[in-house]
C-alpha positions as a Markdown table, in Angstrom:
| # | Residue | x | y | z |
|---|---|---|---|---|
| 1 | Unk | 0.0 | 0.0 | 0.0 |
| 2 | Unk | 1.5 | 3.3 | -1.1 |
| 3 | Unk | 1.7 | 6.3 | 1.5 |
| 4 | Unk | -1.1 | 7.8 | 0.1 |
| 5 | Unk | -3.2 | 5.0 | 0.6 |
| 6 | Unk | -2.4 | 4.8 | 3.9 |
| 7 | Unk | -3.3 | 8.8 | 4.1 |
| 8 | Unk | -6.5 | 8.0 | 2.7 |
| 9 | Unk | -7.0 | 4.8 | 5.0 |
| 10 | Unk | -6.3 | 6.9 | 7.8 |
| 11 | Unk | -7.9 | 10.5 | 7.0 |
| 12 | Unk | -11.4 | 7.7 | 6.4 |
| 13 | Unk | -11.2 | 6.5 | 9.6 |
| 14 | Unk | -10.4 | 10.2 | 11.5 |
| 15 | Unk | -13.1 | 12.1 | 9.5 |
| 16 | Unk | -16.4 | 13.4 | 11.0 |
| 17 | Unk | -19.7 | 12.4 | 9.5 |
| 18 | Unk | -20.0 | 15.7 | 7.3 |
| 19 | Unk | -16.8 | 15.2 | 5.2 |
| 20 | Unk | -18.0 | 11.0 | 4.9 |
| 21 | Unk | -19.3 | 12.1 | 1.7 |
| 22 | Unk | -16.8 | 14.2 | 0.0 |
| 23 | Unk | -14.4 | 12.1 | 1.2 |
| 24 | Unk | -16.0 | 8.9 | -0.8 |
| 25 | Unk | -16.1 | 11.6 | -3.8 |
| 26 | Unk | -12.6 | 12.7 | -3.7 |
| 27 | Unk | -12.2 | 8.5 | -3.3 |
| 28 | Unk | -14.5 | 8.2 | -6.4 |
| 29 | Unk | -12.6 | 11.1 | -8.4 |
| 30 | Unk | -9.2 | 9.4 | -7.2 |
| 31 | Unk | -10.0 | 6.1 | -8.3 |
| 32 | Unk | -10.6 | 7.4 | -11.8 |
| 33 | Unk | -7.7 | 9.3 | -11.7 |
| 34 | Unk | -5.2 | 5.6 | -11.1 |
| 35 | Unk | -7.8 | 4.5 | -14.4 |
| 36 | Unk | -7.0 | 6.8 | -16.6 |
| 37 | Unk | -3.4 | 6.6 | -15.9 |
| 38 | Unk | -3.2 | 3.0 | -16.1 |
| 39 | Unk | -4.8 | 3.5 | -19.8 |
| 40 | Unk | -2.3 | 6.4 | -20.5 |
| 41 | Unk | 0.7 | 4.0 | -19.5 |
| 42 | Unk | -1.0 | 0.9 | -21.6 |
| 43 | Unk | -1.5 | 3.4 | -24.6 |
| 44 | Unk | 1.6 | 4.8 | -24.0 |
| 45 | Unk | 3.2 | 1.1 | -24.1 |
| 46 | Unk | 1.3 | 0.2 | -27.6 |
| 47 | Unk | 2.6 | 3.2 | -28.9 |
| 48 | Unk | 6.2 | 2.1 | -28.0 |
| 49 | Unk | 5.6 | -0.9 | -29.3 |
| 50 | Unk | 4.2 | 0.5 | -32.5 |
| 51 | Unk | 7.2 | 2.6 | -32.6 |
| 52 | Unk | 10.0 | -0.3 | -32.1 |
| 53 | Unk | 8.2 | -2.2 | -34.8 |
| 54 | Unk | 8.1 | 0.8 | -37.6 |
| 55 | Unk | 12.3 | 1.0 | -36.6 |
| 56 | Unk | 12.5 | -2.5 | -37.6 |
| 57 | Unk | 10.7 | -1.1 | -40.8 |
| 58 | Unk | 13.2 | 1.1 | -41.2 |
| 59 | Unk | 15.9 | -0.9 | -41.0 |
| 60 | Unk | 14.6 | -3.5 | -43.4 |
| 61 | Unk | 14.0 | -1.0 | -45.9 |
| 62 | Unk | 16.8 | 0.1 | -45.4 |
| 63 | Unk | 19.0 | -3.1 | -46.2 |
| 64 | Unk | 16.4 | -3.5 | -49.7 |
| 65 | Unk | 17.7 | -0.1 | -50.8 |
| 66 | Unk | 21.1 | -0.8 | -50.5 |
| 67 | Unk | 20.1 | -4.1 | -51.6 |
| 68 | Unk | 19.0 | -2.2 | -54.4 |
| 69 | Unk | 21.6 | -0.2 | -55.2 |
| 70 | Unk | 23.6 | -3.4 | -55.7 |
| 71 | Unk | 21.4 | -4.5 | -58.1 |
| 72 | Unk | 21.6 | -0.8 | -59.7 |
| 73 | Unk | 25.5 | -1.0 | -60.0 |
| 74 | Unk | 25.5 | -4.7 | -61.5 |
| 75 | Unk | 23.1 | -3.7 | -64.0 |
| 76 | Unk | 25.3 | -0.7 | -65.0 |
| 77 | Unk | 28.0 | -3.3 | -65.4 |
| 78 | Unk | 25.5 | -5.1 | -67.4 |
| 79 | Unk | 25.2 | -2.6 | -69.5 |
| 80 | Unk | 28.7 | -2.2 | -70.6 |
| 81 | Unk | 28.9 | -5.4 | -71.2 |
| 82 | Unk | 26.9 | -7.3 | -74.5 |
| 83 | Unk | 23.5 | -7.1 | -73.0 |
| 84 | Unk | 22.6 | -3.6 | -73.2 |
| 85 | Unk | 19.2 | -3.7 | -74.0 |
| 86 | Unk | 18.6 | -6.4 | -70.8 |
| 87 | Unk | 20.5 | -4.4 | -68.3 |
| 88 | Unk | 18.7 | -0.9 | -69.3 |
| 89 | Unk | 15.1 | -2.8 | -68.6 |
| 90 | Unk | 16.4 | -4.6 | -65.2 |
| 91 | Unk | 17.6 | -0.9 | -64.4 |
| 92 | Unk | 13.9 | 0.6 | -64.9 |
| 93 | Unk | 12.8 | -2.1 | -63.0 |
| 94 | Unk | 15.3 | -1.2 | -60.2 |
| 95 | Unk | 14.3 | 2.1 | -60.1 |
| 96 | Unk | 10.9 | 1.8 | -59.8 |
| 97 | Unk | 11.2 | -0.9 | -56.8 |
| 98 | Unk | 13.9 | 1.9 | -55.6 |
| 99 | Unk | 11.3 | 4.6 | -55.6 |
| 100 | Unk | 8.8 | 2.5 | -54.0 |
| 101 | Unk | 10.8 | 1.5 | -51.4 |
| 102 | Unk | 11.9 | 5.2 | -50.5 |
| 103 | Unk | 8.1 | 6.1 | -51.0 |
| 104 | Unk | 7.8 | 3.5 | -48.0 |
| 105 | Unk | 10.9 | 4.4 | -46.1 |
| 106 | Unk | 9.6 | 8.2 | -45.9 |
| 107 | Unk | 6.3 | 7.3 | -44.6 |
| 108 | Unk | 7.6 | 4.7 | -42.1 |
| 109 | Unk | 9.8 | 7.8 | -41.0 |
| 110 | Unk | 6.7 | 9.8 | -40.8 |
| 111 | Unk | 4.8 | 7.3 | -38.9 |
| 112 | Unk | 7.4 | 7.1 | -36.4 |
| 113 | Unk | 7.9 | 10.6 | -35.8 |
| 114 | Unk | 4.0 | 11.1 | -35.7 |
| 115 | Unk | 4.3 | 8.1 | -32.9 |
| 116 | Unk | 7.4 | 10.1 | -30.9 |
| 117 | Unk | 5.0 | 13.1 | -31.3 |
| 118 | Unk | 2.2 | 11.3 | -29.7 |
| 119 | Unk | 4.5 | 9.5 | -27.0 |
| 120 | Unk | 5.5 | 13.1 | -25.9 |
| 121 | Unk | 2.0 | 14.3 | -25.7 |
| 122 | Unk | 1.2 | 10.9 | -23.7 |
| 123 | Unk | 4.3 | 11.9 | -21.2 |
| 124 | Unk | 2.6 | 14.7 | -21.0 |
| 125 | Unk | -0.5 | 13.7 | -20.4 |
| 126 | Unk | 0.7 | 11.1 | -17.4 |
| 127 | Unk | 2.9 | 13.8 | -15.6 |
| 128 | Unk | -0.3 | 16.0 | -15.6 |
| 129 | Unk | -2.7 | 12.9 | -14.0 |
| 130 | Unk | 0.0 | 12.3 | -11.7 |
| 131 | Unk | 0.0 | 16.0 | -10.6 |
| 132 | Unk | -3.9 | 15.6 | -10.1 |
| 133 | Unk | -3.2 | 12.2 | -8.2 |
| 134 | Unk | -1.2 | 13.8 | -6.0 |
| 135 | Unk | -3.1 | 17.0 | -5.3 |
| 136 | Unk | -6.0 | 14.6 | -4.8 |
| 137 | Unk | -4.0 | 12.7 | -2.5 |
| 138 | Unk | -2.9 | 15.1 | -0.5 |
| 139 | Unk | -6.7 | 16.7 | -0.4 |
| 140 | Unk | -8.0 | 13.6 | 1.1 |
């Protein structure tokens, strides 16, 4: 039981009849105070999650481009070589994979730094209900 708790156990048990019922209030208000915390830290923890799995995105795309730009150089090579005509069309084709795959690594980057946006704003969000939880707290 935290220190608070034990405030509030205590304060209960040493309170006239009269503050009885804004006590159970400021109980109520409390108890949805530690809920919508708990559902601030689980969000919070999806969006980490969320955020850990578009870096893994990022990575892997990042491999396919260089990937990519291997394939790129040996169909240069290609090209000075007899099979012109073949290398210039497996070029084309690199390129457009190439821009698909920076079309996906720039919004992967965008998702992730909406996410870090909205895992500040989450911080945020918890320092303020802990603020309340303690004011509450220290009401009771």
């Amino acid at each position: 039981m935290t220190v608070c708790a034990n405030a509030c156990v205590h304060a209960r048990s040493a309170r006239p009849p009269l503050l009885q019922g804004r006590a159970t209030v400021a109980e109520t208000a409390l108890t949805a105070e530690r809920a919508d915390a708990a559902a601030s830290q689980t969000a919070l923890q999806q969006l980490q999650r969320t955020v850990e799995e578009r870096r893994v995105e990022v990575v892997k795309l990042t491999a396919d481009c260089a990937a990519l730009r291997e394939a790129g150089a040996t169909a240069v090579r290609m090209a000075v070589a007899k099979e012109r005509e073949a290398a210039v069309s497996a070029m084309e084709t690199v390129l457009r994979k190439k821009e698909g795959y920076k079309k996906a690594l720039i919004t992967s980057r965008t998702k992730v730094s909406a996410l870090k946006q909205e895992t500040a704003v989450l911080d945020e969000q918890c320092k303020a209900l802990a603020a309340e939880l303690a004011e509450v707290c220290a009401y009771v």
